[in-house]
PDB file of the backbone (N, CA, C, O) and the ligand in Angstrom, with CONECT records:
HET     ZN  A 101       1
ATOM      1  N   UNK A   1     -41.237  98.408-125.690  1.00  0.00           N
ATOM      2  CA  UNK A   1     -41.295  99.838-126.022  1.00  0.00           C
ATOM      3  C   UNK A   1     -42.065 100.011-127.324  1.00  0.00           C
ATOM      4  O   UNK A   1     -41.964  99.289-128.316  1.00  0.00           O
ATOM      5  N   UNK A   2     -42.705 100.883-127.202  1.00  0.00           N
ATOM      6  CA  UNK A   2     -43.779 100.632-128.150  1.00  0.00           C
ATOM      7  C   UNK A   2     -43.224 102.141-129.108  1.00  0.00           C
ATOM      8  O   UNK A   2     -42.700 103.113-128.565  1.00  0.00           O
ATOM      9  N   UNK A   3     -43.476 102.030-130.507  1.00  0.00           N
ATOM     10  CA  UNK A   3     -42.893 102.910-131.928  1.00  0.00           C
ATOM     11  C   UNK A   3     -43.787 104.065-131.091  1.00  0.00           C
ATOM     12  O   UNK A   3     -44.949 104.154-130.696  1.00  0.00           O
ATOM     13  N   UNK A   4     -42.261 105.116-131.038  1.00  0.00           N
ATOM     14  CA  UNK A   4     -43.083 106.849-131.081  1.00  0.00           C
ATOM     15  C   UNK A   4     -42.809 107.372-132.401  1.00  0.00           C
ATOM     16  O   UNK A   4     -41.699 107.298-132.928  1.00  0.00           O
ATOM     17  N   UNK A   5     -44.163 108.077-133.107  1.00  0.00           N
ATOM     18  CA  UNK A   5     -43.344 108.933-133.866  1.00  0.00           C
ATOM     19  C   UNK A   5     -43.395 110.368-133.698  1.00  0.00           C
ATOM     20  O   UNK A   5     -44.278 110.946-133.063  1.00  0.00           O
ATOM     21  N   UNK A   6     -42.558 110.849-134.203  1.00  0.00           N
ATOM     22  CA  UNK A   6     -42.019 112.143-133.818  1.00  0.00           C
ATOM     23  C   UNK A   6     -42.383 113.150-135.208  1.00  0.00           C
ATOM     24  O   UNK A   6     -42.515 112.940-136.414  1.00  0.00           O
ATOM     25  N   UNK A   7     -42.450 114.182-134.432  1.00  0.00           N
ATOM     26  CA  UNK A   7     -42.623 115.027-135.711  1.00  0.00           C
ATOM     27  C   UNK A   7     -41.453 115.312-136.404  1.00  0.00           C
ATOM     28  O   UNK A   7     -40.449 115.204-135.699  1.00  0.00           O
ATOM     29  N   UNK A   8     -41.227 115.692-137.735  1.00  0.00           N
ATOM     30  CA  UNK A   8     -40.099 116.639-138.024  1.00  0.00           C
ATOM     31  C   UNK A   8     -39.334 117.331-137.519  1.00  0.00           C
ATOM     32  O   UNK A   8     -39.894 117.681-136.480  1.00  0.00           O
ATOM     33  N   UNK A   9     -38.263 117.841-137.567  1.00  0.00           N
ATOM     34  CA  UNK A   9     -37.451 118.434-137.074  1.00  0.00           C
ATOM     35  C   UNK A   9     -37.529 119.798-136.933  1.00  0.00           C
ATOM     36  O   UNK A   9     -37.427 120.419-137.992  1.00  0.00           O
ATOM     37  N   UNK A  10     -37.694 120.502-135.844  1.00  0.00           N
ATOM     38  CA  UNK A  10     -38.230 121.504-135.654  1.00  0.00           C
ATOM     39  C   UNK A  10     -37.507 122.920-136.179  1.00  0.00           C
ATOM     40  O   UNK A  10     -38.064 123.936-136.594  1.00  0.00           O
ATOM     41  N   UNK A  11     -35.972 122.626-136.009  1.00  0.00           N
ATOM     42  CA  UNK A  11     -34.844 123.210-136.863  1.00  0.00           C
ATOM     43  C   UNK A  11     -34.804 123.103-138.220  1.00  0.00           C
ATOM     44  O   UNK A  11     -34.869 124.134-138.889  1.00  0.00           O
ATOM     45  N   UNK A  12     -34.701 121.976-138.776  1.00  0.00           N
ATOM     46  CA  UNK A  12     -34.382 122.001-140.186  1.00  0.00           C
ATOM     47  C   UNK A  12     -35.305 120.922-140.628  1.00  0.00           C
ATOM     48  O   UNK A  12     -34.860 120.197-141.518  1.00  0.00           O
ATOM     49  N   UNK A  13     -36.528 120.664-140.175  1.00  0.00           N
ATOM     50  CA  UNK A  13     -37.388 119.837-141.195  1.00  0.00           C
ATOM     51  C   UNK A  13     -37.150 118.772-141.432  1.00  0.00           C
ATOM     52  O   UNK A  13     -37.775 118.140-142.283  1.00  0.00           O
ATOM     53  N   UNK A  14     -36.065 118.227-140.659  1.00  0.00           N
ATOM     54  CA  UNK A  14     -35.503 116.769-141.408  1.00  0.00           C
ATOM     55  C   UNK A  14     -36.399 115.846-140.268  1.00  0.00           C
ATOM     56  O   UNK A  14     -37.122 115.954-139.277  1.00  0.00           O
ATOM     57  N   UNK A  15     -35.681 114.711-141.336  1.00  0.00           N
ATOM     58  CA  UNK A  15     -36.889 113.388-140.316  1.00  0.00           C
ATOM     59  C   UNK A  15     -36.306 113.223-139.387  1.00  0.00           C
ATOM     60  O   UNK A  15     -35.102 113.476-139.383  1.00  0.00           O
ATOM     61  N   UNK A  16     -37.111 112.614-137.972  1.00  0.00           N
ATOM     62  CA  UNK A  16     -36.885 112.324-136.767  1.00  0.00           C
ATOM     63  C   UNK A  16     -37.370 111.244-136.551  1.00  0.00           C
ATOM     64  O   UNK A  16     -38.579 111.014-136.521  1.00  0.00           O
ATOM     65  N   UNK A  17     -36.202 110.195-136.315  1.00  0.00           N
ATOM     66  CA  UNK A  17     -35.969 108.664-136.059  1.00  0.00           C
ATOM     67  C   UNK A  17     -36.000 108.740-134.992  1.00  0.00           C
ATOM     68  O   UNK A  17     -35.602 109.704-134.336  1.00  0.00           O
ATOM     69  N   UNK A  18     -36.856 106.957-134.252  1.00  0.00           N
ATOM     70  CA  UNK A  18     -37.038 107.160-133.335  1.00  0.00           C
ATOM     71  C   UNK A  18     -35.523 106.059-132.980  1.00  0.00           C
ATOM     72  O   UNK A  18     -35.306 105.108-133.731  1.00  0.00           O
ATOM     73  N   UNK A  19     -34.502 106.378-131.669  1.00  0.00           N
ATOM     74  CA  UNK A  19     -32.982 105.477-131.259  1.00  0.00           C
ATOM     75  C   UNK A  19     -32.798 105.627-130.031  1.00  0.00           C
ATOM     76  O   UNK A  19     -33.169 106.617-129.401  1.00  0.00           O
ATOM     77  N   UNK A  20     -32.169 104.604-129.535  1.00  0.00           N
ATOM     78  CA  UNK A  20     -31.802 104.497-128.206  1.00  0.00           C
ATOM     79  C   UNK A  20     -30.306 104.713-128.131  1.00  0.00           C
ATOM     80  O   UNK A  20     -29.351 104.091-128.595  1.00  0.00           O
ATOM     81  N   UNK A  21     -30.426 105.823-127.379  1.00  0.00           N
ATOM     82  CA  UNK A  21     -28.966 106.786-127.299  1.00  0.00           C
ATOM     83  C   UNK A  21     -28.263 107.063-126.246  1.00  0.00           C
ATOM     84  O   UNK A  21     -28.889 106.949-125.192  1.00  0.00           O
ATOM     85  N   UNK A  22     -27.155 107.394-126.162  1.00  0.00           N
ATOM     86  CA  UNK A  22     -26.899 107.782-124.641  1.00  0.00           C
ATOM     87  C   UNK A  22     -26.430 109.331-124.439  1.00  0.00           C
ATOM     88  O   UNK A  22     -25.536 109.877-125.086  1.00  0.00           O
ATOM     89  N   UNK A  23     -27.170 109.893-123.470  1.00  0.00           N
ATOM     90  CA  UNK A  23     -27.422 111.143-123.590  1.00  0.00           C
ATOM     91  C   UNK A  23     -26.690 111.908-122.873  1.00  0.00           C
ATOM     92  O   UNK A  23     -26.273 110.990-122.167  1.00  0.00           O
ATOM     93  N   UNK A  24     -25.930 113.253-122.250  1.00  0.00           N
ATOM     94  CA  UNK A  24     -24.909 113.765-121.519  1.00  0.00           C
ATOM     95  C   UNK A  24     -25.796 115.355-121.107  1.00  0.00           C
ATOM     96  O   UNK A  24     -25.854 116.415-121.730  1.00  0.00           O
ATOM     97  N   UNK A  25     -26.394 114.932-119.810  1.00  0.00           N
ATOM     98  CA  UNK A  25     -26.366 115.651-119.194  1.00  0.00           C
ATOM     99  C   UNK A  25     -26.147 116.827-117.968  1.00  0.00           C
ATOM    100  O   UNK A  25     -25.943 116.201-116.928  1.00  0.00           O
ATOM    101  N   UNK A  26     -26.117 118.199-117.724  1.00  0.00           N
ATOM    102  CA  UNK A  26     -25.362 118.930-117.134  1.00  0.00           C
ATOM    103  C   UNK A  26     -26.648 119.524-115.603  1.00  0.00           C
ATOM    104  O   UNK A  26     -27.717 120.125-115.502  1.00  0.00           O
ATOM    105  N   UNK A  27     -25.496 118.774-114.583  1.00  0.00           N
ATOM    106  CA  UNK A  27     -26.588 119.392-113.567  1.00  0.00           C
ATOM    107  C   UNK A  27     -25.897 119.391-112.303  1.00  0.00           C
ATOM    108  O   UNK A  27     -25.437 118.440-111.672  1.00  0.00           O
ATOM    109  N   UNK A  28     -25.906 120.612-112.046  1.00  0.00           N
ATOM    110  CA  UNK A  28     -24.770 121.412-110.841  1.00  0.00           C
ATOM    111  C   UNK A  28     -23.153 121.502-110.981  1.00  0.00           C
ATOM    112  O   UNK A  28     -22.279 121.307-110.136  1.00  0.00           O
ATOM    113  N   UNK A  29     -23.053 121.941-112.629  1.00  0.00           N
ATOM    114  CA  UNK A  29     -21.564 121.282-112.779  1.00  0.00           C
ATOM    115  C   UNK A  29     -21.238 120.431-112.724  1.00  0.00           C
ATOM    116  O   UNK A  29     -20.117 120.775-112.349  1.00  0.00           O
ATOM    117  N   UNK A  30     -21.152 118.989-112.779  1.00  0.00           N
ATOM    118  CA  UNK A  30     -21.256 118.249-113.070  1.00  0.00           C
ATOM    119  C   UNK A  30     -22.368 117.446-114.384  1.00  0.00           C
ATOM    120  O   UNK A  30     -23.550 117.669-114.648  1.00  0.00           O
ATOM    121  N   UNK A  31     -21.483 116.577-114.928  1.00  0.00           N
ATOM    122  CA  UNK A  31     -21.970 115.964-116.105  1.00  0.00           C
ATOM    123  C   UNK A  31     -22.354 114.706-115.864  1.00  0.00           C
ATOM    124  O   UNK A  31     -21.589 114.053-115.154  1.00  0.00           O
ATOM    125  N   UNK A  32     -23.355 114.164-116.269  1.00  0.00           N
ATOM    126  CA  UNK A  32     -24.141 112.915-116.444  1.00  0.00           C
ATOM    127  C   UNK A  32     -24.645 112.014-117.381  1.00  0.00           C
ATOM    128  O   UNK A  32     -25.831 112.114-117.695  1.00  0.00           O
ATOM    129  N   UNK A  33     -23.707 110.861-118.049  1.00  0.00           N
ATOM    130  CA  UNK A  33     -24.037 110.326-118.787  1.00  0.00           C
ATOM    131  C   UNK A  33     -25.554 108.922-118.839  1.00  0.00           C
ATOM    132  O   UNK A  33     -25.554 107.707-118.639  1.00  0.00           O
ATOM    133  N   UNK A  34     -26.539 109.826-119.171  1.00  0.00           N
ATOM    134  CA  UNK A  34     -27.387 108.807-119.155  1.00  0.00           C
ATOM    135  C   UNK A  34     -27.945 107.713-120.407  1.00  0.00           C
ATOM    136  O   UNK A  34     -28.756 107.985-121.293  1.00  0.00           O
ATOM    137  N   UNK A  35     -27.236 106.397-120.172  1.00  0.00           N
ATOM    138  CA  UNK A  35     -27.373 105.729-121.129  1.00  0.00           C
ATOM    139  C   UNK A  35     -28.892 104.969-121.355  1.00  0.00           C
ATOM    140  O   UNK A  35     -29.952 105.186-120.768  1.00  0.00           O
ATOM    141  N   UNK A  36     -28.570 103.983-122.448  1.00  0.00           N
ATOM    142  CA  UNK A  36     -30.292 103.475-122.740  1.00  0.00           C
ATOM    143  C   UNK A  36     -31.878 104.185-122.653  1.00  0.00           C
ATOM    144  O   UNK A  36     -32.966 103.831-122.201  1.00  0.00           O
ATOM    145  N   UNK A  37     -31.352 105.356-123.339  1.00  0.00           N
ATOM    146  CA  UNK A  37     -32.394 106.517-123.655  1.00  0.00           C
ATOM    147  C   UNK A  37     -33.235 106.744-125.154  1.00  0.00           C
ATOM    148  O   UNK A  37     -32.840 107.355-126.147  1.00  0.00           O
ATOM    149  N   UNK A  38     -34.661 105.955-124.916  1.00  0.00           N
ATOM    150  CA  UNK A  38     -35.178 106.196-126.158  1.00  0.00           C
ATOM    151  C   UNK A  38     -34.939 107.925-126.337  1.00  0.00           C
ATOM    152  O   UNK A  38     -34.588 108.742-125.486  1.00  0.00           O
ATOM    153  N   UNK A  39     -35.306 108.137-127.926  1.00  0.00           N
ATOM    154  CA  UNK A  39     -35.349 109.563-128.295  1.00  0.00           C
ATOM    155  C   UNK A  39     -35.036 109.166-129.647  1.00  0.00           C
ATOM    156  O   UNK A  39     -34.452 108.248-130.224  1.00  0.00           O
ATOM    157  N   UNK A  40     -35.897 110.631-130.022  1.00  0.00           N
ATOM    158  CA  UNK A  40     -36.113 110.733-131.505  1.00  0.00           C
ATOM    159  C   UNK A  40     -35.029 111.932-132.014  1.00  0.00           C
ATOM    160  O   UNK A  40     -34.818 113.068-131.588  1.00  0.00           O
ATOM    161  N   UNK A  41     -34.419 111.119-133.164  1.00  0.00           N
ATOM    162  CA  UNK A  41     -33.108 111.818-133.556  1.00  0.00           C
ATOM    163  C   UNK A  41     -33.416 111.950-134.914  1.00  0.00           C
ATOM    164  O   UNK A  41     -33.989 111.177-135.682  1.00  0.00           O
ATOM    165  N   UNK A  42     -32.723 113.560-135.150  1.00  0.00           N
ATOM    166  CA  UNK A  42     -32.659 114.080-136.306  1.00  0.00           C
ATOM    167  C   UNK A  42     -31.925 113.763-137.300  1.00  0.00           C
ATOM    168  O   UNK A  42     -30.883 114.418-137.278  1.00  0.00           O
ATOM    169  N   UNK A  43     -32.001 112.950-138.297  1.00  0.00           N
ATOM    170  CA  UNK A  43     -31.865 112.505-139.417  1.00  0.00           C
ATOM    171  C   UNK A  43     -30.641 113.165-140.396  1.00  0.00           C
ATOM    172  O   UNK A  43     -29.959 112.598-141.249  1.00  0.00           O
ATOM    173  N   UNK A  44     -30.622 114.829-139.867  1.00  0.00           N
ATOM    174  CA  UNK A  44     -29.944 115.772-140.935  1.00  0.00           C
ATOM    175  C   UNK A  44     -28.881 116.172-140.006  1.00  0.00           C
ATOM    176  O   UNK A  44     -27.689 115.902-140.154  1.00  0.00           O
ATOM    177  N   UNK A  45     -29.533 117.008-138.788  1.00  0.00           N
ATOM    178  CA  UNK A  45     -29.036 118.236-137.818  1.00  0.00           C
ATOM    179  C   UNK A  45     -28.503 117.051-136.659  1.00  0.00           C
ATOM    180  O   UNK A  45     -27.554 117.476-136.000  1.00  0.00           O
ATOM    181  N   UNK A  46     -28.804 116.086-136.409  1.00  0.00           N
ATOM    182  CA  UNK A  46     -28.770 115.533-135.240  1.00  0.00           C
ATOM    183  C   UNK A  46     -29.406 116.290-133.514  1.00  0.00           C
ATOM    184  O   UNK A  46     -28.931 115.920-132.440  1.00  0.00           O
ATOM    185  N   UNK A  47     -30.240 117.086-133.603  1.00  0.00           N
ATOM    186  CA  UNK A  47     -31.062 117.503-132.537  1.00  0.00           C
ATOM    187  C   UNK A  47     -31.981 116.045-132.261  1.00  0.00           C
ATOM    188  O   UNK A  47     -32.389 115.139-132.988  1.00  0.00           O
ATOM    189  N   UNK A  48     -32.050 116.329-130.943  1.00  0.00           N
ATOM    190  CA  UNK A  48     -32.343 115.193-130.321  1.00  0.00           C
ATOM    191  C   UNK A  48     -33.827 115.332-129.375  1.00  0.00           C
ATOM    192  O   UNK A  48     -33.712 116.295-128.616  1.00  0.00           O
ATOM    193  N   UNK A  49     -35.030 114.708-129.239  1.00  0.00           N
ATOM    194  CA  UNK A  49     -35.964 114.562-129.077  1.00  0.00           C
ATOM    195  C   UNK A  49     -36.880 113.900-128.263  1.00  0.00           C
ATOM    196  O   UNK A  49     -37.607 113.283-129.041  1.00  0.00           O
ATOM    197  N   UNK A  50     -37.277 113.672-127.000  1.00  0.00           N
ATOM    198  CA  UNK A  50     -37.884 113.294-126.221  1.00  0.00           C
ATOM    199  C   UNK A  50     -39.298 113.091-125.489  1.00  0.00           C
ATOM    200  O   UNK A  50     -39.798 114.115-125.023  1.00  0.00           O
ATOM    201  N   UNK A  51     -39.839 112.158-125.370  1.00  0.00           N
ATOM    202  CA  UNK A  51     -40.986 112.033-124.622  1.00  0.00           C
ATOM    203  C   UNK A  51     -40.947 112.727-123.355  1.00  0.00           C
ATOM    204  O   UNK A  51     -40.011 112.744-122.556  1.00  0.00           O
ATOM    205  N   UNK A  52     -42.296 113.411-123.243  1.00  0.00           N
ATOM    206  CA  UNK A  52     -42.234 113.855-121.827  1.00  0.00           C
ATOM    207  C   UNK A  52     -41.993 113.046-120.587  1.00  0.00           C
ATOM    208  O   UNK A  52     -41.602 113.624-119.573  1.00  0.00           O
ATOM    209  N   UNK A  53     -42.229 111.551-120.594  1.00  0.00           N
ATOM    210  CA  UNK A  53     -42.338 110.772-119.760  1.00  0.00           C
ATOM    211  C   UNK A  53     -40.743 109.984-120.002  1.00  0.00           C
ATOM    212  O   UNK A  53     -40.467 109.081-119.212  1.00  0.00           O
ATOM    213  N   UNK A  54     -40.139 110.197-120.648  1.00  0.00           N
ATOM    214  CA  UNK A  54     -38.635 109.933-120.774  1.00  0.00           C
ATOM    215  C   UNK A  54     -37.917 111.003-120.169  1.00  0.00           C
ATOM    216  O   UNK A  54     -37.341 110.830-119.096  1.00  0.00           O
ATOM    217  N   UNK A  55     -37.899 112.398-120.933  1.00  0.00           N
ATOM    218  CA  UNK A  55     -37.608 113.435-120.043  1.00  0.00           C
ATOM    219  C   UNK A  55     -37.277 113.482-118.595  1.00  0.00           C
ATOM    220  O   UNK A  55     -36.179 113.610-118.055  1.00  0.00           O
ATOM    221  N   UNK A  56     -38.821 113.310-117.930  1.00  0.00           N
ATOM    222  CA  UNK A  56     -39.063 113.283-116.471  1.00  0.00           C
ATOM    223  C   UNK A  56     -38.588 112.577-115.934  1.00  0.00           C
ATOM    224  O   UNK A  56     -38.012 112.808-114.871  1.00  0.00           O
ATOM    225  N   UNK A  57     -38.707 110.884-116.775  1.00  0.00           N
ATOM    226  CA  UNK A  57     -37.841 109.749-115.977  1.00  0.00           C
ATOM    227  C   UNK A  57     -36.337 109.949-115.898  1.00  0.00           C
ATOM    228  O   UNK A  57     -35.919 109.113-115.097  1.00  0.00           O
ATOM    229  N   UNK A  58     -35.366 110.663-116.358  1.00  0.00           N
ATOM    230  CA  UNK A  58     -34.438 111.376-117.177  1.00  0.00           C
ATOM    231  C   UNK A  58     -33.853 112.346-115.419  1.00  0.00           C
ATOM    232  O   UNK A  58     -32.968 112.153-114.585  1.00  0.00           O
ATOM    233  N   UNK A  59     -34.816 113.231-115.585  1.00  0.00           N
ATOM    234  CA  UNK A  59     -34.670 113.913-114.174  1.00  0.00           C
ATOM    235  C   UNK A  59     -34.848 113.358-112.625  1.00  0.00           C
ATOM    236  O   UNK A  59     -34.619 113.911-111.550  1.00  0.00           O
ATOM    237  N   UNK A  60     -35.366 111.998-112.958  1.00  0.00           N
ATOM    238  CA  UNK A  60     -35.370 111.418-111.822  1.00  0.00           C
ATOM    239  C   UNK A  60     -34.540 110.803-111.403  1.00  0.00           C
ATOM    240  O   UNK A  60     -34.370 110.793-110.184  1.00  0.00           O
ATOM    241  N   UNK A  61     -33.692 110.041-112.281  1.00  0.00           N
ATOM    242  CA  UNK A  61     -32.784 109.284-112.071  1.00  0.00           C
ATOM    243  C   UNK A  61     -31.770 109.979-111.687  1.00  0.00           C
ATOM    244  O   UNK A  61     -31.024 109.443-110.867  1.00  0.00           O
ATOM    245  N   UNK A  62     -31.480 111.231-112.118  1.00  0.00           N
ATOM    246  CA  UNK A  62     -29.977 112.356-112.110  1.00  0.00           C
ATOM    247  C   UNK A  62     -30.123 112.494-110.544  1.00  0.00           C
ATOM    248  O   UNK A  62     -29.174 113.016-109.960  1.00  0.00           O
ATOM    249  N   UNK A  63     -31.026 112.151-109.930  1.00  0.00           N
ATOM    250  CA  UNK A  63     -31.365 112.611-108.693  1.00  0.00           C
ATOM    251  C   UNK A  63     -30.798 111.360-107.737  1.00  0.00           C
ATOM    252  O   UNK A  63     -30.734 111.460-106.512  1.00  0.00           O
ATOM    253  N   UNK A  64     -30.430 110.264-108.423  1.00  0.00           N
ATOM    254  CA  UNK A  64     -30.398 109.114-107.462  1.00  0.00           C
ATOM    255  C   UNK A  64     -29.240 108.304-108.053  1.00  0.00           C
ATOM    256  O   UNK A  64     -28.961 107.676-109.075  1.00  0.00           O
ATOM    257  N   UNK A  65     -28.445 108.822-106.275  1.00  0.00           N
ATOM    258  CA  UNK A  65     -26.691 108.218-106.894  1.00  0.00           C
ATOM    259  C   UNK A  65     -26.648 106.839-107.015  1.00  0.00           C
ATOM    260  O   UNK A  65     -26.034 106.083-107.767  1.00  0.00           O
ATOM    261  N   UNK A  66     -27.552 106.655-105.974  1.00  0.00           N
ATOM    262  CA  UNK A  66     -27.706 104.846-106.222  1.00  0.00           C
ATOM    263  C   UNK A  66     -27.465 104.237-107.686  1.00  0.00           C
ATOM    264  O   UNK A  66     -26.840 103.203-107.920  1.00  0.00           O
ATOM    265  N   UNK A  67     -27.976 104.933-108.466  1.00  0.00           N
ATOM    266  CA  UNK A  67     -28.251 104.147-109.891  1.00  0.00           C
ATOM    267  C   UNK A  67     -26.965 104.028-110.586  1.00  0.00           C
ATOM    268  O   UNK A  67     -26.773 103.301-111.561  1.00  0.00           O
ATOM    269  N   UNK A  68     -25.909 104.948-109.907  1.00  0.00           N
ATOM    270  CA  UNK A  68     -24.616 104.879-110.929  1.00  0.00           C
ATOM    271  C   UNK A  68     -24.486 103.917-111.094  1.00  0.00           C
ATOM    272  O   UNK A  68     -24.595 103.164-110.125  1.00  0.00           O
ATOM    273  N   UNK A  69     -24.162 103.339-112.467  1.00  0.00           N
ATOM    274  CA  UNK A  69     -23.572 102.065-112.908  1.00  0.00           C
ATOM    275  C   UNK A  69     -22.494 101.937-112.818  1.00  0.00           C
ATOM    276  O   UNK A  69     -22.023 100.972-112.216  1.00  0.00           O
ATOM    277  N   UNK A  70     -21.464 103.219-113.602  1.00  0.00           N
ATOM    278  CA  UNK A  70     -19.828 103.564-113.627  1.00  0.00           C
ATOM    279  C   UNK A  70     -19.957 104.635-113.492  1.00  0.00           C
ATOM    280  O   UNK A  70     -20.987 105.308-113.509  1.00  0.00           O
ATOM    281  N   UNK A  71     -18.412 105.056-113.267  1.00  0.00           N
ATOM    282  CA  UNK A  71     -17.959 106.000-113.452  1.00  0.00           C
ATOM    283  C   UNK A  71     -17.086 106.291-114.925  1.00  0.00           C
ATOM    284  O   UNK A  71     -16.464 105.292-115.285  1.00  0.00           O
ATOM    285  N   UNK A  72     -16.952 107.387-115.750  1.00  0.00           N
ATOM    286  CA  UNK A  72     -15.926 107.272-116.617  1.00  0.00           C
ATOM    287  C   UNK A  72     -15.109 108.891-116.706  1.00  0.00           C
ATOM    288  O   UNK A  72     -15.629 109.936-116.316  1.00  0.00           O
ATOM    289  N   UNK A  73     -13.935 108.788-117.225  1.00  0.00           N
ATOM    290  CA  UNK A  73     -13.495 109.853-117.150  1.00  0.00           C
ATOM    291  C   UNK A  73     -13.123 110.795-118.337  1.00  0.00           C
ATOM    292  O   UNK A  73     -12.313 110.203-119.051  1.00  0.00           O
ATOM    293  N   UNK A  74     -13.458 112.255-118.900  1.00  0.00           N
ATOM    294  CA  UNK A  74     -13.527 112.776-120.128  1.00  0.00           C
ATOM    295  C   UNK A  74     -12.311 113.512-120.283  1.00  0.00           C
ATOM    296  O   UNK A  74     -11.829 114.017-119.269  1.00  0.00           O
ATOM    297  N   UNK A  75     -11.764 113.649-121.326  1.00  0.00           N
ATOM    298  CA  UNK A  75     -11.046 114.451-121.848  1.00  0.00           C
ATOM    299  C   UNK A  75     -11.279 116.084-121.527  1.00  0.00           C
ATOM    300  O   UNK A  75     -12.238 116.176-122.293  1.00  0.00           O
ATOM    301  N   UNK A  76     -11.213 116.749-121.263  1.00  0.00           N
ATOM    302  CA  UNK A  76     -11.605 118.165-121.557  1.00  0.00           C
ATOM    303  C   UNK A  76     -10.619 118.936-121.973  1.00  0.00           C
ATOM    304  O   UNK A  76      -9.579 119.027-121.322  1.00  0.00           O
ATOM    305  N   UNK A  77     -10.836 119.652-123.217  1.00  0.00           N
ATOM    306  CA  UNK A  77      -8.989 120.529-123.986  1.00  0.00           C
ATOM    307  C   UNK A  77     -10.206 121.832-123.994  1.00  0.00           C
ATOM    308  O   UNK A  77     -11.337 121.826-124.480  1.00  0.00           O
ATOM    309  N   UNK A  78      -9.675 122.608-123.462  1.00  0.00           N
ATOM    310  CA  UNK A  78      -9.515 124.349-123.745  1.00  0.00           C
ATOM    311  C   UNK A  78      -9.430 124.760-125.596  1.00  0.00           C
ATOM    312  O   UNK A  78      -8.699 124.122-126.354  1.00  0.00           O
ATOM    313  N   UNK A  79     -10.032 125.543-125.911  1.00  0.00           N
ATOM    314  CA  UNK A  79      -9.705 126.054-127.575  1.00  0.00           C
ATOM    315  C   UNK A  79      -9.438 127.017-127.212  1.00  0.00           C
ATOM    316  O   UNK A  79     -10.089 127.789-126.508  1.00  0.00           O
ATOM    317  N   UNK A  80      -7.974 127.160-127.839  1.00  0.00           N
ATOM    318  CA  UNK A  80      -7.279 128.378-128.059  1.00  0.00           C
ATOM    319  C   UNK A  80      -7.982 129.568-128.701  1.00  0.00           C
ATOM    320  O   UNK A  80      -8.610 129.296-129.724  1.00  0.00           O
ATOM    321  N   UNK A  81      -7.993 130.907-128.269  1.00  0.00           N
ATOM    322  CA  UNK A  81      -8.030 131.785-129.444  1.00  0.00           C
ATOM    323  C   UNK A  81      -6.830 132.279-129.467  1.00  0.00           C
ATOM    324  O   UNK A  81      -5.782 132.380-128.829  1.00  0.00           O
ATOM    325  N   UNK A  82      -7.526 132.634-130.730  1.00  0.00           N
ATOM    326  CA  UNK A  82      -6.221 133.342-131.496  1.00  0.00           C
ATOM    327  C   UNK A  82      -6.336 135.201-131.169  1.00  0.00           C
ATOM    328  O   UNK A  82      -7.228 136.007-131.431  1.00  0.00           O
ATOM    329  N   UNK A  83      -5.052 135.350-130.524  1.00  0.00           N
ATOM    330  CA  UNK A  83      -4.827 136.830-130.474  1.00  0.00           C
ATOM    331  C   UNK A  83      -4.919 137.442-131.427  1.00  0.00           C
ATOM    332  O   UNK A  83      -4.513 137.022-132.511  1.00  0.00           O
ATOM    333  N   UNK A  84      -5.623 138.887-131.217  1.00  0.00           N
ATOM    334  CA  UNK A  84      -6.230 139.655-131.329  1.00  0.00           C
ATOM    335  C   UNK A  84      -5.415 140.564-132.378  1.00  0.00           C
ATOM    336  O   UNK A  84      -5.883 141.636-132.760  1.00  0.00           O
TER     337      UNK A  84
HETATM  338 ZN    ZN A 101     -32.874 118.683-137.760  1.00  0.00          ZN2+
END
């Protein structure tokens, strides 16, 4: 894998490192954790950053159950509000 660099942070200017992350994405209700994902991460804000050709590869894979590695299972808690 060859060094991307990334521009600044488009939010807050901060530097954007390039890391291999694992990323959580949302598609048909359902969530998808896609791991071993280069991307360039924000230094300050933590916004997160991608090659177009990561991206795409990104959408291809969400497409193909074959690839599941695991399964895992999340927590999900409701936040209360507070009455009114
Ligand atoms: Zn930032």
């Amino acid at each position: 894998m060859s060094k991307h660099d990334f521009a600044d942070c488009y939010f807050c200017g901060g530097v954007v490192e390039e890391e291999v992350i694992s990323y959580m994405r949302k598609w048909k209700e359902k969530y998808i954790l896609i791991e071993n994902v280069p991307a360039g991460v924000c230094n300050q804000c933590g916004e997160k950053y991608f090659e177009a050709k990561v991206a795409e590869k990104m959408d291809d894979v969400m497409l193909q159950k074959e690839k599941t590695a695991r399964k895992i299972s999340i927590p999900v808690i409701k936040l209360q509000q507070d009455a009114a």
